[in-house]
C-alpha positions in Angstrom: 132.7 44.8 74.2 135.5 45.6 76.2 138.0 43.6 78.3 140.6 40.4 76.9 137.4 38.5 75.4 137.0 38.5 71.6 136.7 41.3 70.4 134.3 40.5 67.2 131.8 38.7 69.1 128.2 39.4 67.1 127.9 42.3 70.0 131.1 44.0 69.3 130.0 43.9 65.4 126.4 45.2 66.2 128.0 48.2 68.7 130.4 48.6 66.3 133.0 52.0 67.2 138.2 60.0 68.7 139.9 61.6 69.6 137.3 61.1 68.3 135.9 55.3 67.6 135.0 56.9 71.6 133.7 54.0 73.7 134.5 51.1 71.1 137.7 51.9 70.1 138.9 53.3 73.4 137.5 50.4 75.2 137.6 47.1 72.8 141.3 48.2 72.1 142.7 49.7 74.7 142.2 47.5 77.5 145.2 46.1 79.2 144.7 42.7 79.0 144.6 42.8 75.1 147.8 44.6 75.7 149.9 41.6 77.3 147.9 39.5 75.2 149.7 41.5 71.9 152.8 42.5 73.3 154.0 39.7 75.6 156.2 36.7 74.2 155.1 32.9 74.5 154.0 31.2 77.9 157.6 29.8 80.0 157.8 26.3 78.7 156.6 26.8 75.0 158.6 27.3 71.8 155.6 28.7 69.9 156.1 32.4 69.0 152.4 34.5 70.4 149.9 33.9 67.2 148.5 37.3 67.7 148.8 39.9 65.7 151.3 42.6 68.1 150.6 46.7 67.8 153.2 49.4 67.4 154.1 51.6 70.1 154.5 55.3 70.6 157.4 56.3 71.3 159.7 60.0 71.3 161.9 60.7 68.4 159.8 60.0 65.6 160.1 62.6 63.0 156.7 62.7 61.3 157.1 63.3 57.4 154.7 64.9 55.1 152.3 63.9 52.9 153.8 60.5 53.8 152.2 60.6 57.3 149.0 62.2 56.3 148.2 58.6 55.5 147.1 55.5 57.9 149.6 53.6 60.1 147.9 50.5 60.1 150.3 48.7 62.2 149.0 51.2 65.3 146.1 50.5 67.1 143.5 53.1 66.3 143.6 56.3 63.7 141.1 59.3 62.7 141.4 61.9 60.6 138.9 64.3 61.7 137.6 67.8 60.1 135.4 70.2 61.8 134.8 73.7 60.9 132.2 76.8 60.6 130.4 77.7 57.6 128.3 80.8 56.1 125.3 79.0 54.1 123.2 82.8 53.0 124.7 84.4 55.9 123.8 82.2 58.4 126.3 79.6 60.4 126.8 76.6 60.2 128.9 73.9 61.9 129.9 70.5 60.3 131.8 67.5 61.3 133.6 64.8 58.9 135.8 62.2 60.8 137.2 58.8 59.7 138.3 56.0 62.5 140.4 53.0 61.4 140.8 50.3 64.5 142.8 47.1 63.9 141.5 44.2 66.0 143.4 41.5 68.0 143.9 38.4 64.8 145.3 35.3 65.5 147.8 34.9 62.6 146.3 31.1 61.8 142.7 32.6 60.5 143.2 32.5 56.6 139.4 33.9 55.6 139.1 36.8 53.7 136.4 38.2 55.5 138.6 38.7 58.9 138.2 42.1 60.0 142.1 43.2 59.6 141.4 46.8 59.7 137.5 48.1 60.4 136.3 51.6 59.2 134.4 53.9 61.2 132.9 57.6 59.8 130.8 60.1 61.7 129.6 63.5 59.9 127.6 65.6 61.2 126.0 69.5 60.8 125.1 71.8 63.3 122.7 74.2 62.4 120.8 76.6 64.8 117.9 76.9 62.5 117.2 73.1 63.1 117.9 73.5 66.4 119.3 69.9 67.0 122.4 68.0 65.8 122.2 66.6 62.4 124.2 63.3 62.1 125.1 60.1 59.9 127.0 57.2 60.6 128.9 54.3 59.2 130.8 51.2 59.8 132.5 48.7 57.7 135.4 46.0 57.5 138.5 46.9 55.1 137.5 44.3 52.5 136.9 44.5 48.9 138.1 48.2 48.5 133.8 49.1 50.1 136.4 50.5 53.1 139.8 51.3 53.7 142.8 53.8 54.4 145.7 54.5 52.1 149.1 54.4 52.7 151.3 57.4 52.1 148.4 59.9 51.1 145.4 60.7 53.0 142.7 58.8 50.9 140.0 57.4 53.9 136.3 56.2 52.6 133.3 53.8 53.4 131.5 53.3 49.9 130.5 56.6 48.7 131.8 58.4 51.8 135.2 59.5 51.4 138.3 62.1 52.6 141.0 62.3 50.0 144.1 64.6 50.3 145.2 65.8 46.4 147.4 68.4 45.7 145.4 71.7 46.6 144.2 69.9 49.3 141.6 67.9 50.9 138.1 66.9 49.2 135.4 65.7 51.5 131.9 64.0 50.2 129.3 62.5 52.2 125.9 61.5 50.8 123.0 60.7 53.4 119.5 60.4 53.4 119.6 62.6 56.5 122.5 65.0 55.2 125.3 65.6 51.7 128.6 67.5 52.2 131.0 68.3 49.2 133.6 70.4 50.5 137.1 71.5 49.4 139.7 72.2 52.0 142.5 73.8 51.2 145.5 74.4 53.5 146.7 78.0 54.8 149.5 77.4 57.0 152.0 74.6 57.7 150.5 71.0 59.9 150.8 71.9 63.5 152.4 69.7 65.4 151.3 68.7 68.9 153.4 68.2 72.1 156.5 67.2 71.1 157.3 67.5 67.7 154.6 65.2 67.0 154.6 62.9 70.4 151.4 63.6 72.1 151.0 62.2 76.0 148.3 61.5 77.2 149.1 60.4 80.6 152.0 59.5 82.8 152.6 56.3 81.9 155.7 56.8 78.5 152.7 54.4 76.8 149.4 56.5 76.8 150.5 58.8 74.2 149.6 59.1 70.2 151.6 60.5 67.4 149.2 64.2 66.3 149.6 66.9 64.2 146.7 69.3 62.9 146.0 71.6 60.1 144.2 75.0 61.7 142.5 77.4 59.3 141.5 75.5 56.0 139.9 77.7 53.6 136.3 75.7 52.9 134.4 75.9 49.7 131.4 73.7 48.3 128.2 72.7 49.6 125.9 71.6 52.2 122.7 70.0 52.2 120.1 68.9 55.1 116.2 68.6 54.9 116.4 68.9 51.2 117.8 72.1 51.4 121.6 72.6 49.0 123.3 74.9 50.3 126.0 76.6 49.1 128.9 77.5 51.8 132.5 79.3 52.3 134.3 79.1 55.5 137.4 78.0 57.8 138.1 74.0 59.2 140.7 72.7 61.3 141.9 69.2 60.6 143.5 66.7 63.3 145.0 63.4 62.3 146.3 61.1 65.2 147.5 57.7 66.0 147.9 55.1 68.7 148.2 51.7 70.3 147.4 52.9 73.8 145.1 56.1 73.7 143.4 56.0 77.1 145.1 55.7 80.2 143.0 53.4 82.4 142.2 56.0 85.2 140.9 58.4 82.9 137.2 58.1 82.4 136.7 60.8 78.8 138.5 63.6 77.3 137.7 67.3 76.8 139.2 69.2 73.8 139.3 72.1 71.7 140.6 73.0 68.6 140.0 76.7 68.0 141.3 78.8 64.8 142.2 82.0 66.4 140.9 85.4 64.3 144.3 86.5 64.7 145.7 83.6 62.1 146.8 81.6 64.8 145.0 78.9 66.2 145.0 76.7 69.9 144.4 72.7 70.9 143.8 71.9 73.7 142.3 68.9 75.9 142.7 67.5 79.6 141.8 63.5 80.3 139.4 63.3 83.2 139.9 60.9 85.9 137.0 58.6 87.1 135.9 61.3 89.8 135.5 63.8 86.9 138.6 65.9 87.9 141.9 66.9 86.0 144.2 62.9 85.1 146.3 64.8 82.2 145.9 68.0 80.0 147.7 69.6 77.5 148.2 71.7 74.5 149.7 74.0 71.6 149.3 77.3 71.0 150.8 78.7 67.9 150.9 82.8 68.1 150.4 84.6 65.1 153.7 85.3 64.6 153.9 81.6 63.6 155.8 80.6 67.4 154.9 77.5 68.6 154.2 77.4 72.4 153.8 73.6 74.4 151.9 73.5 77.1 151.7 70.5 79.6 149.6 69.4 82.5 150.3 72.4 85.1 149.9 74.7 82.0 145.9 73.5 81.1 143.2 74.8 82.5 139.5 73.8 81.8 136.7 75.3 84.3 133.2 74.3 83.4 130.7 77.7 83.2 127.4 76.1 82.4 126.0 72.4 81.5 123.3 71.7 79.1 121.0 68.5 80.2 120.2 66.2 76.8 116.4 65.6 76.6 116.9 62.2 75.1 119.0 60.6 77.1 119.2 62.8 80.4 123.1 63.2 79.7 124.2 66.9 81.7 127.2 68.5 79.3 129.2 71.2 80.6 128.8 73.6 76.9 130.6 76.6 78.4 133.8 76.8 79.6 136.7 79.1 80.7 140.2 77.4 78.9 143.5 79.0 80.1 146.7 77.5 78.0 150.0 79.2 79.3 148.9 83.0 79.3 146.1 82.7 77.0 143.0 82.7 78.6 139.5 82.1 76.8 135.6 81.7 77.3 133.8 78.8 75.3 130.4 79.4 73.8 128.5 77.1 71.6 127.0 77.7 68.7 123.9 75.8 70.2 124.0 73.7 73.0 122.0 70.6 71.5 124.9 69.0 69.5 124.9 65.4 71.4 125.7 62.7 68.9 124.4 59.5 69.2 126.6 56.9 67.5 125.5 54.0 69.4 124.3 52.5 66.2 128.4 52.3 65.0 130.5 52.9 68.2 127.9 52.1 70.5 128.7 55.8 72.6 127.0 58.8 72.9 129.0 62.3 73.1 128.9 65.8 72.6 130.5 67.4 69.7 130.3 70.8 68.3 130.7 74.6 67.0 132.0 76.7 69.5 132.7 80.5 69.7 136.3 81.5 71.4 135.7 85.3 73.9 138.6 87.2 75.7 137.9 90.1 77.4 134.0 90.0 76.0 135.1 90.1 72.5 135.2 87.2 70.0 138.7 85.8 69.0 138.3 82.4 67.1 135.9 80.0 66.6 136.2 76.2 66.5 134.8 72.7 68.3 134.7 71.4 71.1 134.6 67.7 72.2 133.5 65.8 75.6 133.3 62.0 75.9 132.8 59.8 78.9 130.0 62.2 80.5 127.3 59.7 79.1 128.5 56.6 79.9 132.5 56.4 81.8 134.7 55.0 79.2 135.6 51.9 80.9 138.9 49.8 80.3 
């Protein structure tokens, strides 16, 4: 699955894959050797140009442009557009999760067939709610063929079949229908995108490579309905969107990823995320804070703190995740509760990883002051590249 073999083999479709898809997409394309293999020229002593397909880079300077970037880059790498927010279904919370992957595989230009997986759509969604007591998930994967799957250019408009994330001019509509759980939401924006690190440019390591172009869109006013055990539910609340690209996500010494996107209850809202190295301990962090008063503070490595509190051990598959953390971000300092501490999502079935993603309450000084998600990949299983 991972590594300069092919990448479709009948296991990579079977295993099928954030940040957000997590071990597939990180692993099948990221690794280096695919890298040289896209990027370098012909062998000395050939005239034949490379017949594979190259990838765009990330580089500074690019001015992100909107609703124009809001759709997919298909020339990059990997892409998600990923929504996550809290809900009140009868006065009770609710988490939910809607996220869309788009990967484009190594092709060799000469393969003419239709059915060549030129872009491949992945969608996870997801509700968390403490009544249940346990994650609620669905998954899905298909090839960009015969508009069953595919991403837009220059509007957000994402879907597998009947599952779909649509940007119109109010705002976003989100609809998936499951056997296991439906969500028909509207989102509609409050506050300008966010962009992250630098205007945009996102690092995620040392090398000028490992970096993704990211902006976000805290506090979404949510409206519509959610449904799980034959339950419809109607629901209000507040979501917080992240769209990102790349060509070279993860750097190679860093096992997973820990992140949090928080909407602040002061209007403002926080991102955050370190890369772990392969001993578990700080390769990269960083972050954006915007203040209420609509500044926009970057933080970089030195600036991000995450200290685990407490782990939660998964019953299924013995996997310990550390659920509680203390987050510092330049002078803001936070605790991290979750709403529950089972929310480990199996997605071996499309991405072939296991990771824990959910609703999260934000403390300072023993008082609540946002809520939000939090994300942690590679503790299952280390990413490996």
């Amino acid at each position: 699955m991972r590594g300069g073999g092919r990448l479709m083999s009948d296991k990579t479709r079977r295993m099928f894959s954030r940040r957000r898809a997590l071990t597939w997409l990180a692993g099948a394309f990221l690794t280096p050797d695919v890298l040289a293999q896209t990027t370098s020229p012909s062998p000395p002593g050939t005239r034949h140009p490379s017949t594979v397909t190259p990838f765009a880079p990330v580089v500074p300077g690019y001015q992100l442009q909107f609703p124009r970037d809001t759709g997919s880059h298909p020339e990059f790498r990997i892409e998600w557009w990923y929504v996550t927010g809290w809900l009140q279904a009868e006065g009770q919370p609710l988490g939910f999760q809607v996220t869309f992957f788009r990967a484009r595989p190594e092709l060799r230009h000469e393969n003419p067939s239709t059915f060549a997986p030129r872009q491949v759509m992945v969608a996870h969604a997801a509700l968390s709610d403490p009544r249940h007591g346990q994650l609620i998930s669905a998954q899905r994967a298909a090839r960009a063929v015969f508009e069953l799957a595919g991403a837009a250019l220059g509007d957000t408009r994402v879907w597998i079949k009947d599952w779909r994330l649509e940007r119109h001019e109010a705002g976003y509509r989100a609809a998936i229908a499951d056997n296991t759980l439906q969500i028909e939401l509207s989102l509609t924006p409050s506050q300008p995108p966010l962009l992250q690190g630098m205007r945009g440019f996102s690092r995620k390591g040392p090398a000028p490579e490992s970096a993704s172009y990211y902006y976000s869109e805290p506090h979404l006013r949510v409206s519509g309905t959610a449904s799980h055990s034959g339950i419809r539910r109607a629901v209000t609340g507040s979501a917080w969107l992240d769209h990102e690209w790349s060509s070279s996500y993860l750097p190679q010494q860093a096992s997973g990823w820990d992140w949090i996107g928080i909407n602040l209850a002061d209007g403002g809202a926080l991102m955050a995320f370190r890369m772990r190295d392969r001993r578990g301990g700080a390769f990269w962090a960083g972050g954006t804070h915007r203040r209420t008063d609509g500044m926009v503070e970057t933080h970089g490595p030195t600036d991000v703190l995450f200290v685990p509190r407490r782990e939660w051990r998964s019953p299924r598959t013995g996997t310990a995740y550390p659920v509680s953390w203390m987050v510092r971000a330049g002078a803001l300092e936070i605790t991290i509760e979750p709403l529950m501490d089972d929310q480990e999502h199996d997605t071996r079935s499309s991405t072939g990883a296991i990771y824990w993603e959910g609703a999260v309450r934000a403390y300072g000084g023993g008082v609540e002051v946002g809520r939000g998600y939090l994300e942690l990949t590679g503790y299952w299983r280390r990413l490996s590249l």
